[in-house]
C-alpha positions in Angstrom: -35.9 55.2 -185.7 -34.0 56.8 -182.8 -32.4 60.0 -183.3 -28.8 60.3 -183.0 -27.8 64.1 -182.1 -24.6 63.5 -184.2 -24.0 67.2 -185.9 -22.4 68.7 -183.5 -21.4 72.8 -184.2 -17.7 73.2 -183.1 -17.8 75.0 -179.7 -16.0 78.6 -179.2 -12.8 78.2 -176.7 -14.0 81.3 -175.0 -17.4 79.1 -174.1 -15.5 76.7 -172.8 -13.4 79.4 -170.4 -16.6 80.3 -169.1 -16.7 76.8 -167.3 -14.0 78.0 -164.9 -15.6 81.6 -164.5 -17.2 80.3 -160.7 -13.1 79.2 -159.8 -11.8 82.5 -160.6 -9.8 82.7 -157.3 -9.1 78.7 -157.5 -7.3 79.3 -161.1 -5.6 82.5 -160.3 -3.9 80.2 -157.8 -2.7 77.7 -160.1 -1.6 79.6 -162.7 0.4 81.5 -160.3 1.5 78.4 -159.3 2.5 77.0 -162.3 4.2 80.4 -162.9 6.5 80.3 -159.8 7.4 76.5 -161.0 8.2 77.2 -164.5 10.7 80.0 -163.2 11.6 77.5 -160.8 13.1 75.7 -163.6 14.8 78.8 -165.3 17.3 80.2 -162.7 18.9 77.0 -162.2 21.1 77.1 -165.4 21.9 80.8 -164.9 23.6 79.6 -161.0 25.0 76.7 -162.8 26.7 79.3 -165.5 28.3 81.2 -162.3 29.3 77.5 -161.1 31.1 76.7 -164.1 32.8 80.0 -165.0 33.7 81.6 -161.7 33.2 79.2 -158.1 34.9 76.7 -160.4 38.0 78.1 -162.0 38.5 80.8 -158.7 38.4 78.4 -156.0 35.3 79.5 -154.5 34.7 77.4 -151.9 31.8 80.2 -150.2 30.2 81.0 -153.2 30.1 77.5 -154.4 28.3 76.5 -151.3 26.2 79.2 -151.5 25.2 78.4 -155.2 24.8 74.7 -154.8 22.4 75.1 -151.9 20.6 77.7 -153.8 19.8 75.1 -157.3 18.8 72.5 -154.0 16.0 75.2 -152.6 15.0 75.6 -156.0 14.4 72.2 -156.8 12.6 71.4 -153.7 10.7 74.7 -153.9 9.4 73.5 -157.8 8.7 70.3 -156.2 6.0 71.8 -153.6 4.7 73.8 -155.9 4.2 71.3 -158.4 2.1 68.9 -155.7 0.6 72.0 -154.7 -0.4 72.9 -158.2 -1.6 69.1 -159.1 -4.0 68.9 -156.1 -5.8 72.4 -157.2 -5.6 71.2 -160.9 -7.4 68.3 -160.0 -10.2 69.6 -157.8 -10.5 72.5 -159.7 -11.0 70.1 -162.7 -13.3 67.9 -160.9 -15.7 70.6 -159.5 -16.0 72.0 -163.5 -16.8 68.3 -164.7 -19.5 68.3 -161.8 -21.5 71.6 -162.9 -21.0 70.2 -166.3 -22.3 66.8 -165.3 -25.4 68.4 -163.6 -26.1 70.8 -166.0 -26.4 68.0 -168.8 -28.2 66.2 -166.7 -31.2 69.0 -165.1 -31.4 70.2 -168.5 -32.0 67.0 -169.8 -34.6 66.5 -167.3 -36.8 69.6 -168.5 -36.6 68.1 -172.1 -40.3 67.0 -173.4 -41.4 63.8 -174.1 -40.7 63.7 -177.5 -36.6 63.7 -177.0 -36.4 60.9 -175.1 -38.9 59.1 -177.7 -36.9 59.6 -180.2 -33.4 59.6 -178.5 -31.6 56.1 -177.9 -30.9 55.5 -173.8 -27.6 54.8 -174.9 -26.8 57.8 -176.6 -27.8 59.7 -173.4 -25.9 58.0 -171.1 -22.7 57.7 -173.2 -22.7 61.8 -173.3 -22.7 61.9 -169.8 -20.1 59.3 -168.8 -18.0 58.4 -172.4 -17.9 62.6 -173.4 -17.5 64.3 -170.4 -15.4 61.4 -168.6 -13.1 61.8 -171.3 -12.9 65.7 -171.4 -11.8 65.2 -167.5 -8.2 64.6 -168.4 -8.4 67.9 -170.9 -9.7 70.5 -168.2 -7.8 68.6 -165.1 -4.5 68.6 -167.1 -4.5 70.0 -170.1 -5.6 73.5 -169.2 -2.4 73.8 -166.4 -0.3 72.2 -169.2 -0.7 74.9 -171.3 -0.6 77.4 -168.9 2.8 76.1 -167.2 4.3 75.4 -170.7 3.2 79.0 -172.6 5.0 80.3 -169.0 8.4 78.0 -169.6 8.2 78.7 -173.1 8.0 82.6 -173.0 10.7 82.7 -169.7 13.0 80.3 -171.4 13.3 82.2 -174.7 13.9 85.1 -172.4 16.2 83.7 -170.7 17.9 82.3 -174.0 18.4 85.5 -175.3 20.0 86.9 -172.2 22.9 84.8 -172.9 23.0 84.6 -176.8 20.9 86.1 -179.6 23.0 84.6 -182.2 22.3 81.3 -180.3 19.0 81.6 -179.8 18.0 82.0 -183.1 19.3 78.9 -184.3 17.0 77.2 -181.4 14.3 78.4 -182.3 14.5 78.0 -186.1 13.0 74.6 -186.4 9.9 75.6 -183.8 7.7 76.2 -187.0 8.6 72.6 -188.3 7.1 71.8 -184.6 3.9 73.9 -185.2 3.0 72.3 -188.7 3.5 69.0 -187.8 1.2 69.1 -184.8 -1.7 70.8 -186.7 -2.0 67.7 -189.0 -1.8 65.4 -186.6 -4.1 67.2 -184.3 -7.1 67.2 -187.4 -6.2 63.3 -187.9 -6.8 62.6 -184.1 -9.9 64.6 -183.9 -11.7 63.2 -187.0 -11.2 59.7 -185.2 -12.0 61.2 -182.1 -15.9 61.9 -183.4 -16.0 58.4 -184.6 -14.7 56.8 -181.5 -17.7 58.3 -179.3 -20.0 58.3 -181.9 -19.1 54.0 -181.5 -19.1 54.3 -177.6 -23.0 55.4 -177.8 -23.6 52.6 -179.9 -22.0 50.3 -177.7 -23.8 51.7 -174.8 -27.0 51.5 -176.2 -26.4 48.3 -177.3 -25.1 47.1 -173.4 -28.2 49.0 -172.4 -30.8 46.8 -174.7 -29.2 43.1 -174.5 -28.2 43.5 -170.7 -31.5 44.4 -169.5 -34.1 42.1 -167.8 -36.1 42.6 -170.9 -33.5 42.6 -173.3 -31.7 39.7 -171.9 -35.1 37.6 -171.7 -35.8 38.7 -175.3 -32.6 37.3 -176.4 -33.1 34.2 -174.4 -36.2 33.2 -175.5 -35.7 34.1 -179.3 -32.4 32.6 -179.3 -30.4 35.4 -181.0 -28.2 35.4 -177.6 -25.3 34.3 -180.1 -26.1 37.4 -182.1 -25.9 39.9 -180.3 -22.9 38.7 -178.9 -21.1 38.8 -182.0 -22.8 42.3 -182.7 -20.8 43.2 -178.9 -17.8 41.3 -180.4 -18.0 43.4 -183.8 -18.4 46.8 -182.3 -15.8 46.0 -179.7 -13.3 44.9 -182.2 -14.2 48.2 -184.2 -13.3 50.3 -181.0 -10.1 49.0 -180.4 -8.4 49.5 -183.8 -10.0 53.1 -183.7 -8.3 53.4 -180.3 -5.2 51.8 -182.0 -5.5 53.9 -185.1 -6.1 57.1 -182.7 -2.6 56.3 -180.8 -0.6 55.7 -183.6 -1.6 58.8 -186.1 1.2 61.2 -186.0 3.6 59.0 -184.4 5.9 58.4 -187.5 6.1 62.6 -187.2 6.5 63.3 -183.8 9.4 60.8 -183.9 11.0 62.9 -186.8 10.6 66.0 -184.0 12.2 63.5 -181.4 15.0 63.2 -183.4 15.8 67.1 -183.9 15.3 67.5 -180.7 17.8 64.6 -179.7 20.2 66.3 -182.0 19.5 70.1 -181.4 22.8 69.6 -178.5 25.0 68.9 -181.4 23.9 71.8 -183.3 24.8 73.9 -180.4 28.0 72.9 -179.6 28.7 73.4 -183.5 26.7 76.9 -184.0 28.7 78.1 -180.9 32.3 77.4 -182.3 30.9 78.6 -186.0 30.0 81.7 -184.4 33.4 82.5 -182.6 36.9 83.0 -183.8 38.0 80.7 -185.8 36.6 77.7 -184.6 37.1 79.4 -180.9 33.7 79.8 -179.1 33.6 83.3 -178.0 30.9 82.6 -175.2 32.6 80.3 -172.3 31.7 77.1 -171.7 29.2 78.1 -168.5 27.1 80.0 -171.2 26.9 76.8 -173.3 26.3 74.5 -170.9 23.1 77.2 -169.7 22.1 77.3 -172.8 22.0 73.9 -173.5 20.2 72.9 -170.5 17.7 76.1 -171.3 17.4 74.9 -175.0 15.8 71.7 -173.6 13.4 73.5 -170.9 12.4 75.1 -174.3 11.8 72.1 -176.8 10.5 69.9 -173.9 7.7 72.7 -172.8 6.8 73.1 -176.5 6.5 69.7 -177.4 4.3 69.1 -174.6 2.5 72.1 -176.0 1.9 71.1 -178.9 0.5 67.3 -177.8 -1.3 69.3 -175.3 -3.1 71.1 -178.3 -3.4 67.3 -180.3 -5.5 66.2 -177.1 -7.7 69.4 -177.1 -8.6 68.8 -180.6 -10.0 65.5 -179.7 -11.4 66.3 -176.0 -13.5 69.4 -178.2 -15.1 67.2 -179.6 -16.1 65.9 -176.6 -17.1 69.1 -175.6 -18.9 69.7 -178.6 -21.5 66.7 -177.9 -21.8 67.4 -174.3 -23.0 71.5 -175.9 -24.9 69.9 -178.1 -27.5 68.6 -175.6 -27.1 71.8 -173.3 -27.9 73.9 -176.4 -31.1 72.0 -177.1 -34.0 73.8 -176.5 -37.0 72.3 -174.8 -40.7 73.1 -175.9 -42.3 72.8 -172.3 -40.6 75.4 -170.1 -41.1 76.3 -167.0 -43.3 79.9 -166.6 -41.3 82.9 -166.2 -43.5 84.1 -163.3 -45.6 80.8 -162.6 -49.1 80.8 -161.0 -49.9 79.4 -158.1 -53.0 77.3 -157.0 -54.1 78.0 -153.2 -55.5 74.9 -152.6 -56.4 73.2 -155.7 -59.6 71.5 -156.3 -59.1 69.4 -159.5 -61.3 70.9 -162.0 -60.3 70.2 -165.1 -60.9 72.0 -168.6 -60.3 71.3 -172.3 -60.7 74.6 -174.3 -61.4 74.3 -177.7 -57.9 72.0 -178.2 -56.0 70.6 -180.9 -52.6 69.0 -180.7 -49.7 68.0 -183.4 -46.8 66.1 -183.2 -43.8 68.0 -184.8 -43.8 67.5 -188.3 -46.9 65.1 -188.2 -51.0 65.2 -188.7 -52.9 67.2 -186.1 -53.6 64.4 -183.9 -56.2 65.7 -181.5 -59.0 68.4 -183.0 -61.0 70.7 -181.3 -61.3 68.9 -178.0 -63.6 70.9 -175.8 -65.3 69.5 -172.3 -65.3 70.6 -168.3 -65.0 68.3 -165.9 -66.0 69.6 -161.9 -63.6 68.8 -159.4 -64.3 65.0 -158.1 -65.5 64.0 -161.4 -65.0 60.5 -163.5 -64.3 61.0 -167.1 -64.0 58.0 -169.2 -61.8 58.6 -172.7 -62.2 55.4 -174.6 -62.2 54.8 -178.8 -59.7 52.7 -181.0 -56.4 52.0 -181.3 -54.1 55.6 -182.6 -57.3 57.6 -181.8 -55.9 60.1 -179.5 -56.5 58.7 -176.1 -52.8 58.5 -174.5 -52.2 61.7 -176.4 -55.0 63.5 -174.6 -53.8 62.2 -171.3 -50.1 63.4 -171.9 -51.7 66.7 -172.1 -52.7 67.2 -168.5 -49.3 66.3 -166.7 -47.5 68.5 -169.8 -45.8 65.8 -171.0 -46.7 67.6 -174.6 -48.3 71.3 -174.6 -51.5 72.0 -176.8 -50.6 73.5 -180.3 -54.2 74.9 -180.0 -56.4 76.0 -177.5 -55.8 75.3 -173.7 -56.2 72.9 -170.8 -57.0 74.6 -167.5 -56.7 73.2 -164.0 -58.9 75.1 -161.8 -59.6 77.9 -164.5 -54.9 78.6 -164.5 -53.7 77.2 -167.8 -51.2 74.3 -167.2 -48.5 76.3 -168.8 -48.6 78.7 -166.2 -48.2 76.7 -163.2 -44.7 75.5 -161.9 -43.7 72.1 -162.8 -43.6 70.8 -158.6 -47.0 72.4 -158.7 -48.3 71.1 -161.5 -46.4 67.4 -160.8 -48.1 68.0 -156.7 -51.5 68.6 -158.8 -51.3 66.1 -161.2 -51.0 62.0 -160.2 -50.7 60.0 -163.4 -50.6 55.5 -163.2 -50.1 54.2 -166.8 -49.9 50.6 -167.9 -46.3 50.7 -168.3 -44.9 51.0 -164.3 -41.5 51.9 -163.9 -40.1 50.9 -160.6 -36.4 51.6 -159.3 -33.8 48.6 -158.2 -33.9 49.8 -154.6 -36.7 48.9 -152.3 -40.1 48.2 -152.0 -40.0 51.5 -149.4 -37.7 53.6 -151.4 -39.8 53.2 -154.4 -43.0 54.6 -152.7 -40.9 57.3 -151.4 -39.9 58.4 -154.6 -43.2 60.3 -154.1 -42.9 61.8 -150.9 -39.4 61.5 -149.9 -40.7 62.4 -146.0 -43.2 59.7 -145.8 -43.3 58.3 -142.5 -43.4 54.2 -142.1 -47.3 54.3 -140.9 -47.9 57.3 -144.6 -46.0 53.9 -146.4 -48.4 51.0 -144.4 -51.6 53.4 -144.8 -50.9 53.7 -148.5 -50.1 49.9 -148.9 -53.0 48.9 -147.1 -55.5 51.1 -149.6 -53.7 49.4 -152.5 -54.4 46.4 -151.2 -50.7 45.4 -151.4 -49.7 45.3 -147.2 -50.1 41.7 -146.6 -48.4 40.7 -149.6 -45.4 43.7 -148.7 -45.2 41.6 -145.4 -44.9 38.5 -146.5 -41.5 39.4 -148.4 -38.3 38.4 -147.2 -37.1 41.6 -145.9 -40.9 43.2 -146.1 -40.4 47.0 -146.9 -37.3 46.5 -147.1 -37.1 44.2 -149.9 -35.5 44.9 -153.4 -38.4 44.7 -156.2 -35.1 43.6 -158.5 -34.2 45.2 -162.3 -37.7 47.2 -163.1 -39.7 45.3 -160.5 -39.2 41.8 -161.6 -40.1 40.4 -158.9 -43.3 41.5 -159.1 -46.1 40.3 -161.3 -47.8 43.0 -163.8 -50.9 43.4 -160.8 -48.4 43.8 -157.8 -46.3 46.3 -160.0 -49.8 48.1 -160.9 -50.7 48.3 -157.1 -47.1 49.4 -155.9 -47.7 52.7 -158.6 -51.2 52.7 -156.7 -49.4 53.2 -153.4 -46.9 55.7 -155.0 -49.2 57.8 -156.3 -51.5 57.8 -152.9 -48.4 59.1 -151.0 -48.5 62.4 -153.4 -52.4 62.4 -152.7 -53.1 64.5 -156.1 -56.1 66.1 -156.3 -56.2 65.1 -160.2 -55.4 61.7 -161.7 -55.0 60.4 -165.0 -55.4 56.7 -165.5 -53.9 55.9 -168.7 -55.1 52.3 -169.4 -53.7 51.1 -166.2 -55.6 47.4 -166.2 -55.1 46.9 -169.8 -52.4 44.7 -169.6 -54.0 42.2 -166.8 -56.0 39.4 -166.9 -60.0 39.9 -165.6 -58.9 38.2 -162.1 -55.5 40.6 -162.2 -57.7 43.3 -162.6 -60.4 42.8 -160.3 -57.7 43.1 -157.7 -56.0 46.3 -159.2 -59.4 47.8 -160.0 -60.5 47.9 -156.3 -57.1 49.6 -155.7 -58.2 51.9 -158.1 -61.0 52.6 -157.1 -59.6 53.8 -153.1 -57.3 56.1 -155.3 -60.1 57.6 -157.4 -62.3 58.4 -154.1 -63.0 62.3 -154.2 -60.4 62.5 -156.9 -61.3 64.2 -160.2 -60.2 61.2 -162.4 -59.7 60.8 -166.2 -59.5 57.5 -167.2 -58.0 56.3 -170.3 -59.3 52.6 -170.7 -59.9 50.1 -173.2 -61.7 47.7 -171.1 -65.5 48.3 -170.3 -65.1 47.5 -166.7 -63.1 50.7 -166.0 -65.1 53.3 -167.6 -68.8 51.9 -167.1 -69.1 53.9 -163.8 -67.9 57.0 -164.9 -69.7 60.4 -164.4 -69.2 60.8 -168.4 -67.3 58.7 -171.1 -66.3 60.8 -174.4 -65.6 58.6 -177.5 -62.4 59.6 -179.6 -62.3 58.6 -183.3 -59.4 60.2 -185.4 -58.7 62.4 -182.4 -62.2 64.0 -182.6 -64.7 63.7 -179.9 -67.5 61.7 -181.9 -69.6 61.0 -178.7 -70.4 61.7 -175.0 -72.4 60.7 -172.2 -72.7 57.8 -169.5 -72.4 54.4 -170.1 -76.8 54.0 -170.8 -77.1 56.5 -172.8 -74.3 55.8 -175.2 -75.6 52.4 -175.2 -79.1 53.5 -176.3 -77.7 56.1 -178.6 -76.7 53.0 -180.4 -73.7 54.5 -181.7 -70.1 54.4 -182.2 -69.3 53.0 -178.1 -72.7 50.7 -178.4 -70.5 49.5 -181.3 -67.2 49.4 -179.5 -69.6 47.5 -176.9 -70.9 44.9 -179.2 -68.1 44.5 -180.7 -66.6 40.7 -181.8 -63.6 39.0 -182.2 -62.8 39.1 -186.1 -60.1 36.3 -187.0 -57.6 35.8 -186.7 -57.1 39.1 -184.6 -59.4 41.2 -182.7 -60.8 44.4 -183.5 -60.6 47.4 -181.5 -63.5 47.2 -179.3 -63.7 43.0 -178.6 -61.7 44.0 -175.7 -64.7 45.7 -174.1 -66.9 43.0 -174.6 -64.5 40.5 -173.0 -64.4 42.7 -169.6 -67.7 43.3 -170.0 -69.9 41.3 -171.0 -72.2 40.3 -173.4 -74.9 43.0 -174.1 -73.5 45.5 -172.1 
């Protein structure tokens, strides 16, 4: 069953700070921006105080004037500085969600096999667009919320203070009311946050599967195409009443802070005659008006504060996913100081090896042989007896648990991963091809490849005339996986791929298995031009691919039981003569019939 990386270890805020350490000079710009704004909005009651208390009741025309223009320069001057502030936010934001994105991504890339055998597509692909889509709002705006309300908050208090004690004090009595309240509903949010991606992988992996070629003729064909739409239906349906249930937690509450917020004017007015002489205010009516127009640049900031800190709750655990897959650590790495092969030759060496999947069996045991550069090995033996795994060895799809291989006497371990991947061609049964073009996909080897490298390569596949004979020839879209190919074209096009890299070593990992004898006749030749002065292992199951090799090894229970060429194993009269001879039992086929099939009888 696929694995679903689901517990998640909260992630430290300072950890996430570090995202912005390459935009030091980017962020010191907008937090002195947002600084220079929230003061923007703290002077204006203090001129609006001289407005009411002394231009007003004196007459003054000059000062008045004087004031008036200066709240106008401050208003426009906030404004500029707010658009000035959003476009940094925003690339700022943007460039941090792109390291992120590419991190995830390349790290992902150096993962072994294993993850991504064991890991749903869907799963993958919603961390990297659901999760860190959704944390973009969180660093793009939440980060400068904060910053620009802890600023107002602190400067408003300040300010507050300046012009009553007695006054602020009742303003800022109910802020711990605020503070409560926002905690619970920030836990609430952020327990439904989890579920709500957790659902988004599912439904991705789900889009993924069903919406594929294969998927959707799967669907088709076994007619379940009513099924999984009503699975789509269910999990949709689930995802909107957590979305609903997500938006309305906390609203009954922060509608209870609305309200005190609402009524906190009231309060004032009545605190400020309470506090004079009997019933008299004994701060003018400038002072109240400030400080009523302060005491909402402070509960407006702090509200927003404290929403802003009900998002984070949920975006962390965004963040916590995405750190999840970054923290992972990957069995194949890449060599501290790798070594690098001149001019490589393809010789190829099993010492002594043994291989085990985690937690499993040993599945290969004491493999030991040396193939010379431009020889033809030949792995063959039964279904689950090692072959494939043996293969995956070579490329370092999987590393030995035991022993080593050696490519021209350097253990694959110690050469780069371009070198080994330049070193190393592998075609298996199961092609991948890109929707993009017939040419872009054979320049997913050699990006550089000229027009006559593609023909020349085409041409030794055996796959130019048919190339030219497509609508837009090279130019062509192969469609979803290559779907518009048959399994043989498909198996010649990864032919022509791999001849572009021109690898000295190739592993050929049951590559005709798949195709009929006439199919295979045609890929085989195509074979055959790649295999030319090629050290070549060949992974086969038919007898047509391995009777010609230099040496055939026979695998049983990941043990080399046999080896030698195709006549002597036959007159050895052993376990291959009795893959050889092998008949169709009913109402299946054994391993082996296959070889007789290709082969013929008596080979």
């Amino acid at each position: 069953m696929a694995t679903d990386h689901t517990g998640a270890r909260p992630v430290p805020l300072l950890r996430i700070a570090r995202l912005f350490t390459p935009y030091r000079g980017r962020l010191v710009a907008v937090v002195l921006l947002v600084a220079g704004g929230a003061l923007t909005a703290v002077v204006p009651p203090f001129v609006l105080r001289t407005m009411l208390d002394v231009a007003l009741p004196e007459g003054r025309l000059g000062l008045l004037t004087a004031l008036a223009l200066t709240m106008l320069l401050l208003i426009v001057a906030g404004i500029a500085m707010g658009v000035a502030q959003a476009f940094l936010s925003a690339s700022l934001g943007q460039a941090v969600m792109d390291d992120l994105r590419n991190a995830v991504f390349s790290h992902l890339q150096r993962m072994p096999l294993s993850f991504f055998t064991s890991t749903r597509t869907g799963e993958v692909q919603s961390r990297i667009s659901n999760d860190i889509g959704g944390m973009q709002a969180t660093v793009t705006g939440t980060a400068t919320t904060v910053v620009s309300g802890a600023i107002t908050v602190v400067a408003t208090l300040v300010a507050m203070f300046s012009l009553d004690w007695r006054l602020t004090a009742v303003s800022v009595a109910v802020l711990p009311l605020f503070v409560w309240l926002s905690r619970r509903v920030g836990g609430e949010r952020r327990a439904l946050t989890r579920e709500r991606q957790n659902l988004l992988a599912v439904m991705s992996t789900l889009v993924e599967e069903s919406l594929s070629v294969s998927g959707f003729l799967l669907g088709r064909t076994m007619g379940r195409t009513d099924t999984v739409v009503s699975e789509f239906a269910r999990r949709s349906r689930d995802l909107a009443d957590l979305s609903v249930r997500s938006t309305a937690v906390g609203r009954r509450r922060q509608s209870a802070v609305s309200m005190v917020i609402a009524a906190m004017p009231i309060g004032l007015y009545w605190s400020a005659g309470a506090l004079g002489d009997h019933g008299r205010p004994t701060v003018s009516v400038g002072t109240i008006v400030a400080f009523t127009s302060l005491q909402q640049g402070l509960f407006g900031p702090t509200v927003t504060l404290l929403q802003s800190a009900i998002g984070f709750q949920s975006a962390r655990v965004m963040f916590e996913r995405v750190f999840e897959y970054l923290d992972l650590e990957s069995s194949i790495r890449e060599p501290a100081h790798p070594v690098r092969i001149a001019s490589p030759a393809g010789r190829l060496r099993f010492e002594h090896v043994h291989f085990a999947y985690p937690g499993t069996r040993p599945v290969l045991h004491d493999i030991d042989f040396d193939l010379p550069a431009g020889g033809k090995l030949a792995v063959v033996g039964a279904t689950g007896a090692g072959k494939t795994t043996l293969g995956y060895l070579i490329p370092r799809l999987y590393d030995a648990t035991g022993g080593r291989v050696t490519i021209d006497g350097v253990d694959v371990r110690d050469l780069s991963f371009a070198d080994l991947a330049e070193t190393v061609g592998v075609v298996s049964q199961d092609v991948h091809l890109f929707h993009t073009t017939v040419a872009d996909n054979l320049r997913f080897a050699k990006p550089g490849a000229s027009d006559r490298e593609l023909t020349a390569a085409a041409e030794a596949a055996h796959l130019h005339e048919l190339i030219t004979r497509l609508p837009d020839g090279y130019d062509t879209l192969v469609g979803e996986r290559g779907y518009r190919f048959s399994g043989g074209e498909k198996q010649r096009l990864a032919i022509a791929r791999t001849m572009l890299r021109n690898p000295p070593l190739l592993v050929l990992d049951e590559a005709t298995s798949a195709l009929d004898t006439y199919t295979e006749a045609s890929v085989q030749r195509a074979l055959d031009a790649l295999s030319a002065g090629r050290t070549t292992v060949t992974i086969a199951h038919r007898l047509s691919t391995v009777r010609n090799a230099d040496r055939i090894i026979v695998l049983d229970q990941g043990r080399i039981v046999e080896t030698g060429t195709h006549t002597s194993l036959l007159h050895r009269r052993g376990r291959y003569a009795a893959l050889v001879h092998a008949g169709p039992p009913a109402p299946g086929r054994r391993p082996g019939a296959q070889f007789r099939e290709a082969g013929g009888k008596g080979e």
